[in-house]
C-alpha positions as CSV (number, residue, x, y, z in Angstrom):
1,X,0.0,0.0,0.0
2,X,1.0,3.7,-1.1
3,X,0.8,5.0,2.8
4,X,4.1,6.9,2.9
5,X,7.0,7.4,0.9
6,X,10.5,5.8,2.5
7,X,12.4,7.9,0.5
8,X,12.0,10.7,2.4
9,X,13.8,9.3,5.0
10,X,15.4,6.6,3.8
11,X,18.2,9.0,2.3
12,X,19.2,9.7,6.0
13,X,19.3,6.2,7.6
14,X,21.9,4.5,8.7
15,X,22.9,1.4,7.2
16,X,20.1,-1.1,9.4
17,X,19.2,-4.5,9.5
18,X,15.4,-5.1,9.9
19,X,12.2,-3.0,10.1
20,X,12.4,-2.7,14.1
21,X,15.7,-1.1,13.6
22,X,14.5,1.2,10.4
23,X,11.4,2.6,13.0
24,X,13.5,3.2,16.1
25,X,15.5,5.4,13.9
26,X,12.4,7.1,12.5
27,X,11.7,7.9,16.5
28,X,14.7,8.8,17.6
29,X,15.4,11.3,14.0
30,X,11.9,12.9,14.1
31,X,12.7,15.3,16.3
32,X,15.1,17.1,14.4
33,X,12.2,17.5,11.5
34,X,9.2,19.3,13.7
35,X,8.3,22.9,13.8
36,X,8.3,24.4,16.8
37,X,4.7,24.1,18.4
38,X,4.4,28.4,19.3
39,X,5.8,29.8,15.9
40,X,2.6,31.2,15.0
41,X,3.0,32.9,18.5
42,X,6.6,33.6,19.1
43,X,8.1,33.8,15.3
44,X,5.0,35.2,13.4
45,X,3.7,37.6,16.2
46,X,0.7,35.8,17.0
47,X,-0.5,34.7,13.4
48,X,-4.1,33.6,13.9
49,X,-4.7,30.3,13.3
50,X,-7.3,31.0,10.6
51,X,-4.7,32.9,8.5
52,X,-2.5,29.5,8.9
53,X,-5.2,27.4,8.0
54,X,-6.3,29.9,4.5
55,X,-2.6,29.0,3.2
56,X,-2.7,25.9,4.3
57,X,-5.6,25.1,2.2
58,X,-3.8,26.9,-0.3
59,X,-0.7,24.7,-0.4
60,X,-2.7,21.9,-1.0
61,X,-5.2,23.4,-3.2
62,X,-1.9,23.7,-4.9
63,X,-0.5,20.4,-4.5
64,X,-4.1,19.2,-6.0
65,X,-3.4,21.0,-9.3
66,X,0.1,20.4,-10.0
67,X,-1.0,16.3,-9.1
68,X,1.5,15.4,-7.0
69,X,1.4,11.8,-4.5
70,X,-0.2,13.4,-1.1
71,X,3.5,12.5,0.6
72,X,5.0,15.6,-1.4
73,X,1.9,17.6,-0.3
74,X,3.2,16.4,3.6
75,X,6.3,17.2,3.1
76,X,5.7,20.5,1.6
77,X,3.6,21.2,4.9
78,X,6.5,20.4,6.7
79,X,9.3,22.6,5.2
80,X,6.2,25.3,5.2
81,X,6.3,25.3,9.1
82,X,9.8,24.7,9.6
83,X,10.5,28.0,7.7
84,X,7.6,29.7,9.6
85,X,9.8,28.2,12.6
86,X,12.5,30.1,11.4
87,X,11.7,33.8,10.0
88,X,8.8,36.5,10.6
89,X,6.8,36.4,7.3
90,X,4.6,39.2,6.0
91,X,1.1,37.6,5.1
92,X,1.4,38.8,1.7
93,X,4.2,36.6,1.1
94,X,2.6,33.4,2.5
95,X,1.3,31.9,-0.6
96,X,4.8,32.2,-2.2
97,X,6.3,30.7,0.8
98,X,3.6,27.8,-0.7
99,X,4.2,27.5,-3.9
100,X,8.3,27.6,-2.8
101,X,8.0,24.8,-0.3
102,X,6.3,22.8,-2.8
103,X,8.7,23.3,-5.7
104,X,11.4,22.6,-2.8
105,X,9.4,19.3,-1.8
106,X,8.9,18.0,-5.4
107,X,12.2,18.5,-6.7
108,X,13.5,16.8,-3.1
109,X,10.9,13.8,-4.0
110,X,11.7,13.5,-7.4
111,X,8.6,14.8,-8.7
112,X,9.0,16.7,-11.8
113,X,7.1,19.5,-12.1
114,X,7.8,22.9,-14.2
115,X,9.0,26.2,-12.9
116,X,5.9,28.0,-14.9
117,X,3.6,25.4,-13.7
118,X,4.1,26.3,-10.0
119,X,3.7,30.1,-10.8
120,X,0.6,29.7,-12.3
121,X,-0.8,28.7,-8.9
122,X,-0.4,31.8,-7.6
123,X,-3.5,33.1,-10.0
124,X,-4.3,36.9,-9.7
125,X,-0.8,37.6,-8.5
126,X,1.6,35.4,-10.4
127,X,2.6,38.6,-12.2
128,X,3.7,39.7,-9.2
129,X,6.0,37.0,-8.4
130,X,8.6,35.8,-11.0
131,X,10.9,33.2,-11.7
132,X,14.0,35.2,-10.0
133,X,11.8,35.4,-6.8
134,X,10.8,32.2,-6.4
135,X,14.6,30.7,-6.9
136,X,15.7,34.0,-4.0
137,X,12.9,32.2,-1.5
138,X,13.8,29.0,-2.7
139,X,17.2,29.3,-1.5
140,X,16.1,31.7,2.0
141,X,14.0,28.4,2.8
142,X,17.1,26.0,2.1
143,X,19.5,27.8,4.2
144,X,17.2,28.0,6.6
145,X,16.6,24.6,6.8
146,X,20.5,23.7,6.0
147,X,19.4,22.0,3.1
148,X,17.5,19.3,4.8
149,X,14.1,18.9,3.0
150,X,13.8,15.4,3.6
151,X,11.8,15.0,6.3
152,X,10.0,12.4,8.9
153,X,6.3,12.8,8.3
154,X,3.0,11.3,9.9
155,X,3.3,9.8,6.1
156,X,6.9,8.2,7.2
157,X,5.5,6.6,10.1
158,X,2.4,5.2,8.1
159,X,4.5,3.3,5.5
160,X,6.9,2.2,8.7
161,X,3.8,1.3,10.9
162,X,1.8,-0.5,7.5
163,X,4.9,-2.6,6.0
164,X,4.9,-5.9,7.1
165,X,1.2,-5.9,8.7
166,X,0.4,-9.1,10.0
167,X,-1.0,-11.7,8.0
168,X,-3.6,-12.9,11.2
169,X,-4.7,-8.9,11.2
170,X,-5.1,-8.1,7.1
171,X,-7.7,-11.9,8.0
172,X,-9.3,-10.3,10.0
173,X,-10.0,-7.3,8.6
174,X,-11.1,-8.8,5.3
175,X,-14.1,-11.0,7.3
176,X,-17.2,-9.4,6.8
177,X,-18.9,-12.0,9.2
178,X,-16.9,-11.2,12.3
179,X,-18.6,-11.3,15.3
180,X,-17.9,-7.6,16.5
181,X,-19.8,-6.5,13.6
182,X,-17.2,-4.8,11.7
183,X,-17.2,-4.7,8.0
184,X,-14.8,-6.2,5.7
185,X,-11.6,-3.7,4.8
186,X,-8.9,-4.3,2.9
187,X,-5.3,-2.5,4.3
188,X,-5.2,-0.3,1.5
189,X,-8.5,0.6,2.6
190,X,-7.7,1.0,5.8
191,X,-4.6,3.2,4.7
192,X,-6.6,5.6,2.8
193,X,-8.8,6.3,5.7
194,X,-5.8,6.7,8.4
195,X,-4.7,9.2,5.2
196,X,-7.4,11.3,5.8
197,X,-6.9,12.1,9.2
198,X,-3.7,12.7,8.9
199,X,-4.6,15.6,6.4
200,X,-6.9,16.5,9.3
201,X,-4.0,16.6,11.5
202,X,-1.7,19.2,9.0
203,X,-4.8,21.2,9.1
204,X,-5.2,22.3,12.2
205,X,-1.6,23.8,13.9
206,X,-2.4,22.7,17.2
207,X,-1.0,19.3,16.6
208,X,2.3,20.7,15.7
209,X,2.6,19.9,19.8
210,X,2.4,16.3,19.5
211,X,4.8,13.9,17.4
212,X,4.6,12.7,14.0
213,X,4.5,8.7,14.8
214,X,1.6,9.8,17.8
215,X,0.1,11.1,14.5
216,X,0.7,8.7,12.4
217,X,-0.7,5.9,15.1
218,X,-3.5,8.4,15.9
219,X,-4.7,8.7,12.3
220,X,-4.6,4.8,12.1
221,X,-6.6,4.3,15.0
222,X,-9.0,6.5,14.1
223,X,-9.4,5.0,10.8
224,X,-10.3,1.5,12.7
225,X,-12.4,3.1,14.6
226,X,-14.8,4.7,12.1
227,X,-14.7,1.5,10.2
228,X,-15.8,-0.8,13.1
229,X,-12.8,-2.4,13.5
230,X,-11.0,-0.9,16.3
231,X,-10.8,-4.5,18.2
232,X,-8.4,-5.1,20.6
233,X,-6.4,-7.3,18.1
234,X,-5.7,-4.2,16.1
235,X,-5.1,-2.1,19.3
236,X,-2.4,-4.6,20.7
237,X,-1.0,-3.8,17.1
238,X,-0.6,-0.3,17.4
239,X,0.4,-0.8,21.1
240,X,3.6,-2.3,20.0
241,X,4.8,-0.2,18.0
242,X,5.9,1.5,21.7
243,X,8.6,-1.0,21.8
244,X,10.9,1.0,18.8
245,X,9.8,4.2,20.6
246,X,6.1,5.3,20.1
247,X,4.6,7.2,22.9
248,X,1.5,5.4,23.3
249,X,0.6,7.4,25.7
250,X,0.7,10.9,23.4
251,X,-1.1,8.7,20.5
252,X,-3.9,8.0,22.4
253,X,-4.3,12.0,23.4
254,X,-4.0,13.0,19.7
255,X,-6.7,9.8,18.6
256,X,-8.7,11.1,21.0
257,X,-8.4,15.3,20.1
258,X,-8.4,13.7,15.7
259,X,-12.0,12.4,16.6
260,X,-12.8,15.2,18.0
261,X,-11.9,17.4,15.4
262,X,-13.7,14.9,12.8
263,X,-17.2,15.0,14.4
264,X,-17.2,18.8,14.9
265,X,-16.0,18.9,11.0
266,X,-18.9,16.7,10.3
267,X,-21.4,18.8,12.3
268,X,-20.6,21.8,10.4
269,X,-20.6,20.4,7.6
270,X,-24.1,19.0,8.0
271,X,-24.9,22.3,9.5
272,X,-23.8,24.0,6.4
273,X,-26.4,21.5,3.7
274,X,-28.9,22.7,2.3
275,X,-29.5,20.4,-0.3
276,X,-30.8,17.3,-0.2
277,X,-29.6,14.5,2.0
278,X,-26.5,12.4,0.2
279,X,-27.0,9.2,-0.9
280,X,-25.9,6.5,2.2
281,X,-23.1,4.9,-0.4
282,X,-21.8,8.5,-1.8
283,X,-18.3,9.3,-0.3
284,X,-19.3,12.6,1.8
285,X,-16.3,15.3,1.8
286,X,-16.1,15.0,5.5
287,X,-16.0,10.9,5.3
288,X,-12.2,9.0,5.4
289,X,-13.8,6.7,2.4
290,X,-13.7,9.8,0.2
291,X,-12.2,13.0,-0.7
292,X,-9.8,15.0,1.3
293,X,-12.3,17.3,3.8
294,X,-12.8,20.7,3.4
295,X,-11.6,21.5,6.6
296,X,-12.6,24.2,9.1
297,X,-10.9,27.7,10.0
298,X,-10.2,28.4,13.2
């Protein structure tokens, strides 16, 4: 399954032996990849979090258009809030902080995307912005940064936590006559839905306070959850991941504030129809089985 990318991190591991050992390096690296929790406070002099969350819709509004794999969108969210770690920047230079950290994350991920392409994002005020100013906050971003774009992501940890799943589990989750009800769900399934909240995670800043494997276990544990299979199988799972250095503790917190934020989505949302009711087997925008939610400003 296409849950994260290993080559964002892969670049920077040490030569290691199994999976265990490939994790507990994950853990003990991701520190060095997270924004600091109170930049929006301390470094952007108290940016609201609804400005953060306009541009961050933005970025991947972006990402979208240019049709790049949702890992580069991840990681572009992650060199976005590392520079906003770093330097004061006016709001009128947000978006092309955007459309920089995803050229940056593309071209680190191999993408290949065009210059012009990028620019053209920008709409109303590409002619504004040119070539020659995207490579100057190109390379402000990269010094910043020390030229370390690759990053550990919530999308890391989901390709670390989902390779290798257990045979006995994948069973399990496939049986649609299980006694607990749940219904049958293949991983890739599964991964697509833990996706999702991880998106809803990079939405909202406040979770730039936990870690990105608390995320990464969150998102999957919420994705059992709203599926009906969050059985104590799957939780023992999840659970041992704390061996190569997941707090379990901390992922429990953030599945518990990632529901949260999902049902108060969903009540807007529903708030916000005026149409008729959706058809029980069409994807809603707020549901893990279908498009990315339009998520809400705070």
């Amino acid at each position: 399954m296409e849950s994260g990318n290993p080559s964002y991190s892969a670049s920077y591991a040490p030569a290691l032996g199994n999976l265990d050992e490939f994790r507990m390096w994950l853990h003990k690296s991701e520190d060095s990849f997270r924004p600091k929790a109170d930049a929006l406070d301390t470094i952007q002099g108290g940016m609201s979090t609804r400005v953060y969350s306009v541009f961050f819709h933005f970025l991947h509004a972006t990402a979208n258009a240019l049709a790049l794999h949702p890992t580069v969108a991840s990681l572009a969210v992650n060199i976005f809030d590392r520079y906003l770690s770093h330097a004061r920047v006016g709001e009128n230079k947000l978006s092309h902080l955007a459309v920089a950290s995803i050229h940056l994350a593309a071209k680190s991920s191999n993408e290949h995307i065009s210059t012009e392409s990028v620019l053209r994002c920008l709409g109303e005020s590409r002619g504004m912005f040119s070539r020659e100013d995207l490579i100057l906050i190109e390379k402000e971003v990269l010094n910043a940064l020390e030229w370390r774009l690759q990053a550990v992501t919530p999308y890391t940890f989901l390709y670390a936590y989902f390779s290798d799943f257990p045979e006995s589990l994948r069973l399990l989750l496939e049986n649609d006559s299980d006694s607990n009800g749940m219904r049958s769900l293949s991983v890739d399934q599964l991964g697509e839905k833990a996706r999702f909240f991880v998106d809803l995670a990079d939405s909202e800043y406040r979770f730039r306070a936990y870690h990105n494997s608390s995320i990464a276990a969150a998102a999957i544990r919420c994705a059992l959850f709203v599926s009906g299979a969050d059985t104590r199988d799957m939780r023992r799972w999840l659970v041992s991941f704390g061996k190569v250095g997941l707090d379990v503790v901390e992922a429990h917190i953030v599945t518990k504030e990632l529901l949260s934020s999902f049902r108060q989505l969903q009540n807007e949302q529903s708030s916000e129809t005026t149409g008729p009711q959706q058809e029980s087997d069409t994807p809603s925008a707020s549901s893990p089985n279908g498009p990315s939610a339009k998520r809400r400003h705070h």
